[in-house]
C-alpha positions in Angstrom: -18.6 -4.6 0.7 -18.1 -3.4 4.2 -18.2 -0.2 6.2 -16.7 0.3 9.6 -19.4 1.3 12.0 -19.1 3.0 15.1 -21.2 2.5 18.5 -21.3 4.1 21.4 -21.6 2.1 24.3 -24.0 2.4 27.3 -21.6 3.2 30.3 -24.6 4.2 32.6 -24.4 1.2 34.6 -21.1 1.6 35.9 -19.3 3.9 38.7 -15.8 4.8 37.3 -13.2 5.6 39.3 -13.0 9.9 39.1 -9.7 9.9 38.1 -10.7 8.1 34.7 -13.1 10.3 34.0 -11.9 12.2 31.5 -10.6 8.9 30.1 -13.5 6.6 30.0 -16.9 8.6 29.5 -17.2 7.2 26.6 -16.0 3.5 24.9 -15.5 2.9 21.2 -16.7 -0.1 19.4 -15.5 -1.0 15.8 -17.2 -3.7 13.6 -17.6 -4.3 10.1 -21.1 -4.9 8.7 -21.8 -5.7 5.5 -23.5 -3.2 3.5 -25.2 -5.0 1.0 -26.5 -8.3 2.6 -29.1 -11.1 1.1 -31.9 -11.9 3.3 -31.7 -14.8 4.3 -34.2 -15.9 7.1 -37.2 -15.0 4.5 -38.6 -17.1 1.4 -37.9 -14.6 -1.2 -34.3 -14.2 -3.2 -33.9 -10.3 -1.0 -31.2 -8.3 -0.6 -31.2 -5.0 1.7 -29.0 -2.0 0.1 -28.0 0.1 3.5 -27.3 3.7 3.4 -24.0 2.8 4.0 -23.4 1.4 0.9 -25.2 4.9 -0.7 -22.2 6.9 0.7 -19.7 4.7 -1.5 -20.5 7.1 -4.4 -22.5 10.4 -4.9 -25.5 8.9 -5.0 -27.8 11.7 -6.4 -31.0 9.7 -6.8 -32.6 6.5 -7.3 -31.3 5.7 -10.5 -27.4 6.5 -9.3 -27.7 4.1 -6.4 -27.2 0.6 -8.6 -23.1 1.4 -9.2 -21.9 -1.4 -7.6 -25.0 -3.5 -7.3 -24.5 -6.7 -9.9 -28.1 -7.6 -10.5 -29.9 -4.4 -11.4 -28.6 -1.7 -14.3 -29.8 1.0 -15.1 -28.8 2.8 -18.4 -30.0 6.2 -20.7 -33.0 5.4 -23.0 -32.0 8.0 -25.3 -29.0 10.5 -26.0 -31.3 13.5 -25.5 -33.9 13.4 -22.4 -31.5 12.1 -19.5 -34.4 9.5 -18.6 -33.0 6.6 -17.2 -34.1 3.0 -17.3 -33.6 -0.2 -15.0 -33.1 -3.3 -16.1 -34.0 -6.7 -13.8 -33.3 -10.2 -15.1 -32.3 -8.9 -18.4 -35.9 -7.1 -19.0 -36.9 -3.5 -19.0 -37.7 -1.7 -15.6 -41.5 -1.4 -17.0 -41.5 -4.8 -15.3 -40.2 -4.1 -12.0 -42.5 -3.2 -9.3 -40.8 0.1 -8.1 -42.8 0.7 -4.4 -41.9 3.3 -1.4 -42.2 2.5 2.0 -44.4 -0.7 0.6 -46.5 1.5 -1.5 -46.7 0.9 -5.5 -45.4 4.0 -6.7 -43.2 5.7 -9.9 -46.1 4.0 -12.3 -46.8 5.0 -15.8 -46.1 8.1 -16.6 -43.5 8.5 -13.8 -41.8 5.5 -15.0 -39.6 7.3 -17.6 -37.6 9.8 -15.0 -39.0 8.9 -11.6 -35.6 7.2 -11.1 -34.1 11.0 -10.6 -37.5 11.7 -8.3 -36.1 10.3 -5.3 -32.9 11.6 -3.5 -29.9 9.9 -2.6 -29.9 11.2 1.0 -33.2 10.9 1.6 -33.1 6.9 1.2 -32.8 5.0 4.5 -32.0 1.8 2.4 -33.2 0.1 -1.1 -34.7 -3.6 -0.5 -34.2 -5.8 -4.2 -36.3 -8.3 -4.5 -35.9 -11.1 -7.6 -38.5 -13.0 -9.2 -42.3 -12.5 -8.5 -42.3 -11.5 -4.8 -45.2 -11.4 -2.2 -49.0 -11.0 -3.8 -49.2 -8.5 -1.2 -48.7 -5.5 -2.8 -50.5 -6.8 -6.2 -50.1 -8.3 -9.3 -47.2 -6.3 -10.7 -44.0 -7.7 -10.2 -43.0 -9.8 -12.9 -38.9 -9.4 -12.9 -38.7 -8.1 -9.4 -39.6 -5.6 -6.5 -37.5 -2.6 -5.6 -39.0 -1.0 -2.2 -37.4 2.5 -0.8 -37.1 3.3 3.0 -37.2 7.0 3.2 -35.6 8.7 6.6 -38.3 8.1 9.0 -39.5 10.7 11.7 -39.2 8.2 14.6 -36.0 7.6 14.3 -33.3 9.6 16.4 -33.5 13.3 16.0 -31.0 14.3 14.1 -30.3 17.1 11.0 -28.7 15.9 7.8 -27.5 18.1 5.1 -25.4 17.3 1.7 -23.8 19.2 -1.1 -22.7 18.0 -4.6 -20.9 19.8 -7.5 -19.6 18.4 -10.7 -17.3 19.7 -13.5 -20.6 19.8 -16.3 -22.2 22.3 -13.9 -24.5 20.4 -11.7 -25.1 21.6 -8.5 -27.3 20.0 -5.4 -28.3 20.8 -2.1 -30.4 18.6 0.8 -31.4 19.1 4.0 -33.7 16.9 6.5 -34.6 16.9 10.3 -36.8 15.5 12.8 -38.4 16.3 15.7 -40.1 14.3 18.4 -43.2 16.1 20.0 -43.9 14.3 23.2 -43.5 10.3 23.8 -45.6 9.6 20.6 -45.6 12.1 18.0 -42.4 13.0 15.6 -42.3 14.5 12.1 -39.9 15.1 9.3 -38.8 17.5 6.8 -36.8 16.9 3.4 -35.6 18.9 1.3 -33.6 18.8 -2.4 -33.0 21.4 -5.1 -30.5 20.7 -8.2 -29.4 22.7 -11.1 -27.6 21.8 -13.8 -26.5 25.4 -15.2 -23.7 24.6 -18.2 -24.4 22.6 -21.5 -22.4 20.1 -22.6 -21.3 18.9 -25.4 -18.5 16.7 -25.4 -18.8 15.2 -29.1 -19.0 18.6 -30.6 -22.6 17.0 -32.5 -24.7 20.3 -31.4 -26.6 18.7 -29.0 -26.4 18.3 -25.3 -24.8 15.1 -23.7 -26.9 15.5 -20.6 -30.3 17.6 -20.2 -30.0 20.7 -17.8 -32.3 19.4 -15.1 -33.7 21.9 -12.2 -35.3 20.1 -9.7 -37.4 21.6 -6.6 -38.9 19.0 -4.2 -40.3 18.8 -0.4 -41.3 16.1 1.9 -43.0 16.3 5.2 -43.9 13.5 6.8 -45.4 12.5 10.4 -45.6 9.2 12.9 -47.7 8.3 15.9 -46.2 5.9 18.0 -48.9 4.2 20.4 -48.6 1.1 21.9 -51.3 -0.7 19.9 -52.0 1.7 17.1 -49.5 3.2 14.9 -50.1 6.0 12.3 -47.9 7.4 9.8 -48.6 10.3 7.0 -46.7 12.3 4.8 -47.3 14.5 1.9 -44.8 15.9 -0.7 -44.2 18.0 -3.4 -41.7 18.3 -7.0 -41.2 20.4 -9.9 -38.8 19.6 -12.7 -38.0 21.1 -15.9 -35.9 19.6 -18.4 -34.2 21.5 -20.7 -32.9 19.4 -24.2 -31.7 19.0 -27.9 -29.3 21.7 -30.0 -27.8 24.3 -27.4 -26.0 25.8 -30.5 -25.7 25.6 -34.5 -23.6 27.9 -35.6 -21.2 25.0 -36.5 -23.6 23.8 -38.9 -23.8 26.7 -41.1 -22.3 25.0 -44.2 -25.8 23.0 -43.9 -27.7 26.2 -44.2 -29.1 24.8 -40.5 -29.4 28.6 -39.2 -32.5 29.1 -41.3 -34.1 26.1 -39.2 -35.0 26.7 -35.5 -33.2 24.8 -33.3 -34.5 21.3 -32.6 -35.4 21.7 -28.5 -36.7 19.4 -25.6 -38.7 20.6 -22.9 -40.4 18.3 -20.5 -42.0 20.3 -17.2 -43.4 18.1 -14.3 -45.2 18.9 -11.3 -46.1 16.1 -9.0 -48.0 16.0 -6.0 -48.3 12.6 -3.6 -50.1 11.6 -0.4 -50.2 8.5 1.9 -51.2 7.7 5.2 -50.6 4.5 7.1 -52.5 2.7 10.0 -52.3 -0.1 12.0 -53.6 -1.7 14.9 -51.7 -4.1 16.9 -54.6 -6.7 18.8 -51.6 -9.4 19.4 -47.7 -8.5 19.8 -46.4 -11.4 20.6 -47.7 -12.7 17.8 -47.7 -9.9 15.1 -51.4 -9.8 14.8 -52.2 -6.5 13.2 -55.0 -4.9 11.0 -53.9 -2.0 8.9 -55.4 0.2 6.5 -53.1 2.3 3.5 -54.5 4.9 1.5 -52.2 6.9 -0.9 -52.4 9.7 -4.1 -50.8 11.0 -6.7 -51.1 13.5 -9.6 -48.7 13.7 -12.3 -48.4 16.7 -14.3 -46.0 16.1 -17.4 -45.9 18.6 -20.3 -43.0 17.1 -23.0 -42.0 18.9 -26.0 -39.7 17.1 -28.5 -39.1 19.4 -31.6 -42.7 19.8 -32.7 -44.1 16.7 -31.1 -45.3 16.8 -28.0 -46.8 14.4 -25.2 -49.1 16.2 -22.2 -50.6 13.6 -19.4 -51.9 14.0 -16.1 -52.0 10.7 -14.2 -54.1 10.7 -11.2 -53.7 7.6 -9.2 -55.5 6.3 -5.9 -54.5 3.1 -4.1 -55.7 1.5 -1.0 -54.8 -1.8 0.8 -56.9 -3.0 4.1 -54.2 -6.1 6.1 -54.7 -8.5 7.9 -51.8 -10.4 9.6 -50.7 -12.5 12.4 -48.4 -15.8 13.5 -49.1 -18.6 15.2 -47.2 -21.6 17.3 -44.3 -19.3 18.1 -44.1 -18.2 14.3 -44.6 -22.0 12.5 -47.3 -20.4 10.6 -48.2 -17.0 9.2 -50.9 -16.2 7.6 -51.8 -12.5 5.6 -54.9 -11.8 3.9 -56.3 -8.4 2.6 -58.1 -6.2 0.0 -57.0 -3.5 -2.2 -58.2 -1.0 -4.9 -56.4 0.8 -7.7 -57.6 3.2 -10.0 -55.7 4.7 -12.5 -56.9 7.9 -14.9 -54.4 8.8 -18.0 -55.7 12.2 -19.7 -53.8 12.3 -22.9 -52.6 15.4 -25.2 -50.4 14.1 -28.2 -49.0 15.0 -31.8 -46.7 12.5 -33.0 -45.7 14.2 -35.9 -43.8 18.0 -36.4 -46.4 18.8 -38.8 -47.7 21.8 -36.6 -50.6 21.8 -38.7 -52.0 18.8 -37.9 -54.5 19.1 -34.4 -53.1 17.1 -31.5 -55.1 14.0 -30.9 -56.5 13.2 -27.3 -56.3 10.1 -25.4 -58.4 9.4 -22.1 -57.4 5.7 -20.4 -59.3 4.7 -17.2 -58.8 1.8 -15.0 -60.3 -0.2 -11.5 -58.7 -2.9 -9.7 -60.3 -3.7 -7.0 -58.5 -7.3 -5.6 -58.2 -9.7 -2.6 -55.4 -12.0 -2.0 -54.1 -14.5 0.5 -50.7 -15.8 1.3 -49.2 -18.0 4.0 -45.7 -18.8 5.1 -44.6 -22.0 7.1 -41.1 -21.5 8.8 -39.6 -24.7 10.4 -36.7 -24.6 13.0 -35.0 -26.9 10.9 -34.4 -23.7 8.4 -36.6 -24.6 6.1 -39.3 -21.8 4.7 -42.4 -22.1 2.3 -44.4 -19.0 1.4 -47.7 -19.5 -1.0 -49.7 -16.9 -2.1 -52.5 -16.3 -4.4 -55.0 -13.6 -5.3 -57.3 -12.3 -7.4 -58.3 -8.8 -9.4 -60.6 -7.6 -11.5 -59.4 -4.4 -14.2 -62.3 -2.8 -15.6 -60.3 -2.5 -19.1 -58.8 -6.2 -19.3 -61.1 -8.5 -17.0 -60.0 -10.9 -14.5 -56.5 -11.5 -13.3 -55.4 -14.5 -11.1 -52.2 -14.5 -9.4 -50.3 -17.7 -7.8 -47.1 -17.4 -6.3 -44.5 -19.9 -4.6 -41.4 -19.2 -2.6 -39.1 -21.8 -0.6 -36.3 -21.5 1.3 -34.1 -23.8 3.3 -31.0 -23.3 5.2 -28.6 -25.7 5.9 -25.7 -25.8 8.0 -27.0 -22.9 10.2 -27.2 -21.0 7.4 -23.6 -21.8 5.7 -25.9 -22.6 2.1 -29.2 -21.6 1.8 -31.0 -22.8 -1.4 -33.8 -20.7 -2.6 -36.4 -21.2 -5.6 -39.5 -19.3 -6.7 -42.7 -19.2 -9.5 -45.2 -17.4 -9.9 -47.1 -15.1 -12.7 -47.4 -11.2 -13.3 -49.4 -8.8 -15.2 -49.2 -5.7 -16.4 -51.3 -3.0 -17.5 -49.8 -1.6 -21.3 -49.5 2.0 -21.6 -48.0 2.7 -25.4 -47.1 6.5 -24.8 -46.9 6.7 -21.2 -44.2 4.2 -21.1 -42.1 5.1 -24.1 -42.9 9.2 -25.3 -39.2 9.5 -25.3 -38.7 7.5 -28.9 -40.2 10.5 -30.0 -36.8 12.2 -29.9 -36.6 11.0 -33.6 -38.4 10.9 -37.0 -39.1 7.5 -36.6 -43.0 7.3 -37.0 -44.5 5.9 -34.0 -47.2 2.9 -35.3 -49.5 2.0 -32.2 -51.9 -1.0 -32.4 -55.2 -0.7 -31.4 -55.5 -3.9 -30.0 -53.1 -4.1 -26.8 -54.1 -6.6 -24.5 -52.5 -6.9 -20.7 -49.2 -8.5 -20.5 -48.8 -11.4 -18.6 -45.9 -13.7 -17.9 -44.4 -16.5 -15.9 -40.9 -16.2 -14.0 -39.2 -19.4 -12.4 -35.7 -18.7 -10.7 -33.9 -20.3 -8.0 -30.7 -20.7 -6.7 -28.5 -21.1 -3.4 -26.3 -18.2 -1.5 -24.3 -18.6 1.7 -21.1 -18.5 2.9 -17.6 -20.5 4.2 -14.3 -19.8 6.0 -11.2 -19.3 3.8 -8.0 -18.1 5.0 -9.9 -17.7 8.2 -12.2 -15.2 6.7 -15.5 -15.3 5.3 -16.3 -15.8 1.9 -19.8 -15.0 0.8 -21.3 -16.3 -2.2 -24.3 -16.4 -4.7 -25.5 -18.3 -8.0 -28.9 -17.9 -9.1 -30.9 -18.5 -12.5 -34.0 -17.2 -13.9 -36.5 -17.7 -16.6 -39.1 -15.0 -17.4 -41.7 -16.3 -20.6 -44.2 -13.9 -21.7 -48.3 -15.7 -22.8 -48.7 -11.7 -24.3 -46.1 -8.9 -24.2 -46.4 -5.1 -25.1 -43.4 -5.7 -27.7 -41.5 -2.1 -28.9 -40.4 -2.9 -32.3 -37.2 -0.9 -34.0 -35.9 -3.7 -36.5 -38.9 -4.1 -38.8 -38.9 -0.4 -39.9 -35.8 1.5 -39.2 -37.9 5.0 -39.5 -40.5 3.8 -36.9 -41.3 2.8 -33.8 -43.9 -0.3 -33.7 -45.7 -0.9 -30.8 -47.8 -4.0 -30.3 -48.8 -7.0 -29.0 -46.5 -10.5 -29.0 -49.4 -12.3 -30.6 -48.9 -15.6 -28.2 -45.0 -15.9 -29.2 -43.1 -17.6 -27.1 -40.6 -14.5 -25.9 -38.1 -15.3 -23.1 -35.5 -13.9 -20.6 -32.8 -15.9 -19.2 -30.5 -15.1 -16.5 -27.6 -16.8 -15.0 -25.7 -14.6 -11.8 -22.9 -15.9 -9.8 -21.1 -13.4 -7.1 -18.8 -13.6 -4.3 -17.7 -11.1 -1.4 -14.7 -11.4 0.6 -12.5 -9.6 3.0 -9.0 -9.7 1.4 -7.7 -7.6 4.8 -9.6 -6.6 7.5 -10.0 -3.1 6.3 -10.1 -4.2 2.2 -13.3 -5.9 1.1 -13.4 -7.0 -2.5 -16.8 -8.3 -4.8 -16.5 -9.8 -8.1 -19.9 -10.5 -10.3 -20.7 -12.1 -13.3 -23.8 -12.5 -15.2 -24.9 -14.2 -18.4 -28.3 -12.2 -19.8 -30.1 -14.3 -22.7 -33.2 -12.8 -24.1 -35.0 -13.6 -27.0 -38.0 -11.6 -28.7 -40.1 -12.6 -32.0 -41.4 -9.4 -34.2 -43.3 -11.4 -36.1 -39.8 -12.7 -37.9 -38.5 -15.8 -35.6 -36.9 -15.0 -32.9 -34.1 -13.1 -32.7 -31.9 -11.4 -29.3 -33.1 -8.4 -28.2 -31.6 -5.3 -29.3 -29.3 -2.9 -27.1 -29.0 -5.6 -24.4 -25.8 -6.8 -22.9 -25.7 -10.6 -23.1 -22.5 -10.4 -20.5 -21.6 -8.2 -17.7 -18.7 -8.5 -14.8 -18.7 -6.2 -12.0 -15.5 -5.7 -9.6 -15.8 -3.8 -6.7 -13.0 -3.1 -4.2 -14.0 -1.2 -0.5 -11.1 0.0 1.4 -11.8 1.9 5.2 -8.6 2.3 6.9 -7.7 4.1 9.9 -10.9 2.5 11.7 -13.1 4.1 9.1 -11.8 7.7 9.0 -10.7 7.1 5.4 -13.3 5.0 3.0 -12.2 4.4 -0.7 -14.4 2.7 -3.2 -13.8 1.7 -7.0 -16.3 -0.1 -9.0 -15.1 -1.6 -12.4 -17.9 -3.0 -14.8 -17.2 -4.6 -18.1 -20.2 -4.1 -20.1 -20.4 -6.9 -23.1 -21.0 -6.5 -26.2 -24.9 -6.8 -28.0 -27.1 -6.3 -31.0 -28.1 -2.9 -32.3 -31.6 -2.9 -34.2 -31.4 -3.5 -37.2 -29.8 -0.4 -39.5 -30.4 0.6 -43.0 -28.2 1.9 -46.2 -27.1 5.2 -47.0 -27.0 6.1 -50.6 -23.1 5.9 -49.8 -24.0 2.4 -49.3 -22.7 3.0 -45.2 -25.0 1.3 -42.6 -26.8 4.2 -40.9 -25.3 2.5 -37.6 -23.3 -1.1 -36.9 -25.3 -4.2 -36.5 -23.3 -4.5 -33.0 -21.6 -3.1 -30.2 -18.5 -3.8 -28.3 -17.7 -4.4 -25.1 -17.0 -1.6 -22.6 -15.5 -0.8 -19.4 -16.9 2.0 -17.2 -15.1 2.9 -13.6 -16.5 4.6 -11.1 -14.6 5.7 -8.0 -14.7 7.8 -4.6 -12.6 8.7 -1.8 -14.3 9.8 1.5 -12.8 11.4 4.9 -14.7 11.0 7.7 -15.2 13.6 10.6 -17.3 13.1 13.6 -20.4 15.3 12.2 -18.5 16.3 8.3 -17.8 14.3 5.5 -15.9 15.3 2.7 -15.9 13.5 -0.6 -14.5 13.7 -4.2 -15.2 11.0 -6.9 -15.1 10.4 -10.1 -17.7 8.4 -12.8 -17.1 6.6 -16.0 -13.2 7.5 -15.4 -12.3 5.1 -18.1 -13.4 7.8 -20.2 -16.0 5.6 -22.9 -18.7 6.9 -24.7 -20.8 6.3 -27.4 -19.2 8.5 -30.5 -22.3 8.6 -32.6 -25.3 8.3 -29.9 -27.2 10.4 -31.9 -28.0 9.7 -35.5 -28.0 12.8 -38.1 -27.8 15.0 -35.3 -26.8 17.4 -38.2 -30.3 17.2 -39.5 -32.7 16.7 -36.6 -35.8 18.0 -38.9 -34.8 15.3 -41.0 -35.9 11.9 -41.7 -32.9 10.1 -40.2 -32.6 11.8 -37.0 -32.4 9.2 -34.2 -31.7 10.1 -30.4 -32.7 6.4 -29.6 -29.5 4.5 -30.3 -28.3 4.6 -27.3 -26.5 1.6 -25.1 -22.7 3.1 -23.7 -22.2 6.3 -21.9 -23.2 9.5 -23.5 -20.8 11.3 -21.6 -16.9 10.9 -20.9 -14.9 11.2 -17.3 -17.2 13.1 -14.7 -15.4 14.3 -11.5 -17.3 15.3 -8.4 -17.1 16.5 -5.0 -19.0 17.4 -2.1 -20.0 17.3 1.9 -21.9 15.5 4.2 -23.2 17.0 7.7 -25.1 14.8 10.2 -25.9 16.0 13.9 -27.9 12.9 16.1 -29.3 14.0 19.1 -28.2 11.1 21.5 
């Protein structure tokens, strides 16, 4: 995956001739970088996602920014909300420490549709992290870290905008700029607004294939430069209302449905967060710094599904006081520090459509106040060891301690570089704030009372690097992984078929494994071509044996082709994933004797593609998603009837959705 890249060159030093002028004020510098890269000179399995590889497709949000990235996926939960839901190392994206700008962030009740919180354009780059990652930022990551770089204030002035349309009636706008304000200070505005205005319905079942979303939200953000103490801050705003379920029955007036009211979904969000940043600089040359983060939220969710309904206002305060510095030219690092997090869940609820029944209340408080410690050893023989360990105290679930162990070594200046990892996770189970959305459907939602903290294990390793063939380079990547689970918060739709059973594993010995091999080459200098393919193997125990879990893909490939002719005025980018086949939970018998849906899926292709021209401040760009044109046929079950006792919007594991064409525009002015 490459991009052409343009630089201009500093001419200031030289005295040209008048005559060339006109001809040589400025000189034009073409190179290829790669726009997804693995990270290579640190202990843990990294990879940096630039913002050039976010222009290869529209790249809404958050959770449309994985197209072409091999290890993550991200997938609908349901056929009715439009949340999204990532998946790392085969596991849920509950398990994936999401953090912005190294802050833990998009938490519990966020988690279901915080992936559409986050703007495309306003995403400097996306840093993926595999396996347990640093204790610095806590005990969370158990699959994985994903960290988003917003645009910073500090960096060259400039004034972005961007447009999107589609053909199902979705419209976006952004906008950001920054100013500097003297030699120090700069600050930065961002703004988005969407709309989706038409309702579709591609499968004629009376409900809409994707949620009519209008999204308002605002950024501002400021940085102090000093020479020894840096500050940052910013502060920002969204509201979002999602708009659901039957848009029209008429069709189903043979079923006497127009003396029902229609089965709706509304979910309304407002969302406030805060964070400040210091640091103090006592040692450059040797990265010694003390720094302090504090950071808020407040989320605001009213959901509405039918009758049911889910109300929660997370509040959310995190600090983290740092310590770093190196010594003996960077041979050793050491990092120590303290943090606190305190989480407060307020919870309005009926799980049933019975409006007569009172909704039930729900209050969940929790303080973590924890130290760690972690220390890296880099040798200039490439090799790279990075311990860590720390320890927390929840005030719900008792003490927590955290080892972790990454090593790196390359050889050959880098040509292979073998990596390998442990360390354990925990997390903090939240039965509705993770998983309201299963109640778009009559299955009966069955909580135990007794959920303890989940806590697991991951091992991985692997080796990466890269070799000359055909005079070209050839990069590569293998990897595996084990996640195994001493208690999980287990979601449970085979036992019951009409509900929803959450609870804990009980000690059983439930597992991910994941095997990833991928290669990038540059066919022609202007043609760059990635092929991935991974082997997903995870096994879950109800109470039963263990058996795969359901709605999970136990192969994928992934072909990607980047072509930027012309040195980069033209960019053209097709993706190509082969989705394989998997288990659906387990169905039950209509009185016809028909399963209410099959015991499996098949496999499925999905191809996304854009074509971009490039202008010295405009882009223009037109694309298309899922242009293979699968979907699901039946993702919702008894659609016909949702009052009923079948109705299921939960069966969900293709495209809801057929071919999607989009287009848009791209301004960027830089102030040189």
């Amino acid at each position: 995956m490459a991009h052409a890249m343009v630089e201009r060159a500093d001419t200031s030093d030289y005295d040209f001739d008048d005559d060339y002028d006109e001809v040589l004020d400025e000189v034009v510098i073409v190179k290829k970088q790669n726009t997804t890269r693995k990270l290579r000179n640190i202990p843990t399995n990294s990879e940096i996602i630039s913002s050039a590889e976010l222009l290869r497709a529209a790249c809404c949000n958050l959770g449309e920014s994985f197209v072409s990235n091999a290890s993550v996926d991200v997938n609908y939960s349901d056929a009715a909300t439009g949340a999204k839901q990532i998946k790392l190392l085969g596991l849920s994206g509950t398990y994936v420490q999401m953090l912005t700008e190294n802050i833990p962030n998009l938490r519990g009740a966020s988690s279901l549709y915080g992936l559409g919180y986050i703007p495309g354009p306003w995403m400097q780059s996306i840093q993926v992290s595999k396996g347990a990652s640093s204790v610095k930022n806590g005990y969370e990551s158990v699959t994985g870290q994903i960290n988003v770089e917003f645009l910073k204030p500090q960096s060259e002035q400039s004034i972005l905008a961007n447009g999107y349309v589609d053909i199902f009636g979705k419209a976006e706008v952004n906008a950001s700029g920054n100013i500097h304000i003297g030699q120090r200070w700069s600050t930065g505005l961002l703004l988005h607004g969407e709309n989706a205005f038409a309702s579709h319905d591609e499968n004629n079942d009376g409900f809409m294939d994707l949620p009519q979303v209008r999204q308002i939200t605002a950024m501002n953000r400021w940085a102090y430069m000093g020479t020894n103490y840096v500050f940052q801050a910013g502060v920002r705003f969204l509201a979002e209302g999602r708009r659901s379920g039957q848009h029209s029955h008429e069709h189903n007036k043979d079923q006497e449905m127009s003396s029902h009211q229609p089965y709706l979904i509304n979910i309304d969000t407002r969302r406030w967060e805060m964070f400040t940043k210091n640091a103090y600089i006592f040692d450059k040359e040797n990265e010694g710094s003390i720094a302090l983060i504090l950071s808020g939220s407040i989320h605001d969710e009213e959901a509405d599904y039918g009758n049911k309904l889910y109300d929660v206002i997370q509040d959310n305060i995190y600090a983290s006081l740092m310590f770093e510095r190196k010594w003996k030219e960077g041979l050793h690092a050491f990092s120590t520090g303290l943090s606190l997090n305190y989480d407060r869940f307020n919870q309005t609820f009926l799980l049933s459509n019975n409006t007569s029944i009172s909704p039930a209340k729900a209050l969940e408080k929790e303080t973590t106040p924890g130290v760690y410690a972690q220390y890296t050893l880099s040798t200039k023989k490439g090799l790279i060891v990075m311990g860590g360990v720390r320890y927390d105290h929840s005030s719900e679930y008792g003490s927590m301690f955290t080892p972790r162990l990454h090593a790196r070594w390359n050889l050959l200046e880098g040509a292979v570089s073998l990596h390998a990892s442990a360390g354990r996770g925990y997390r903090s189970p939240h039965a509705l704030a993770d998983n309201h959305y299963y109640m778009a459907s009559s299955r009966k939602i069955i909580i135990d009372s007794n959920l303890r903290q989940e806590v697991a294990m991951n091992y991985g390793g692997g080796v990466s690097g890269f070799a000359s063939l055909f005079n070209r380079t050839l990069n590569y990547s293998a990897e595996f992984y084990y996640t195994r689970f001493s208690h999980q918060l287990l979601v449970d739709l085979d036992t019951d078929p009409h509900a929803v059973i959450i609870s804990d594993s009980q000690n059983r010995p439930n597992f991910s494994r994941t095997f990833q091999v991928e290669i990038t080459y540059p066919i022609i200098n202007d043609l760059t071509f990635t092929a991935a393919y991974r082997l997903t193997d995870v096994k879950v125990d109800y109470g039963h044996g263990l058996v795969t879990k359901p709605l999970t893909s136990r192969n994928k490939g992934l072909f990607s082709l980047s072509w930027t002719p012309m040195m980069g005025l033209w960019q053209l980018d097709a993706t190509l994933a082969i989705n394989g086949a998997g288990r659906m939970p387990t169905p039950y018998k209509l009185e016809n004797g028909d399963l209410s849906w099959p015991e499996h899926y098949k496999t499925f292709p999905q191809l996304n593609a854009q074509l971009t021209r490039n202008f010295r401040h405009w882009a223009l760009y037109v694309g298309g998603e899922n242009l293979t044109g699968y979907r699901q046929k039946t993702p919702i079950i008894d659609a016909a009837n949702p009052w009923g006792d079948n109705f299921d919007a939960t069966m969900v594991y293709a495209p809801i959705h057929g071919a999607m064409i989009y287009a848009g525009f791209r301004y960027t002015f830089t102030k040189y």
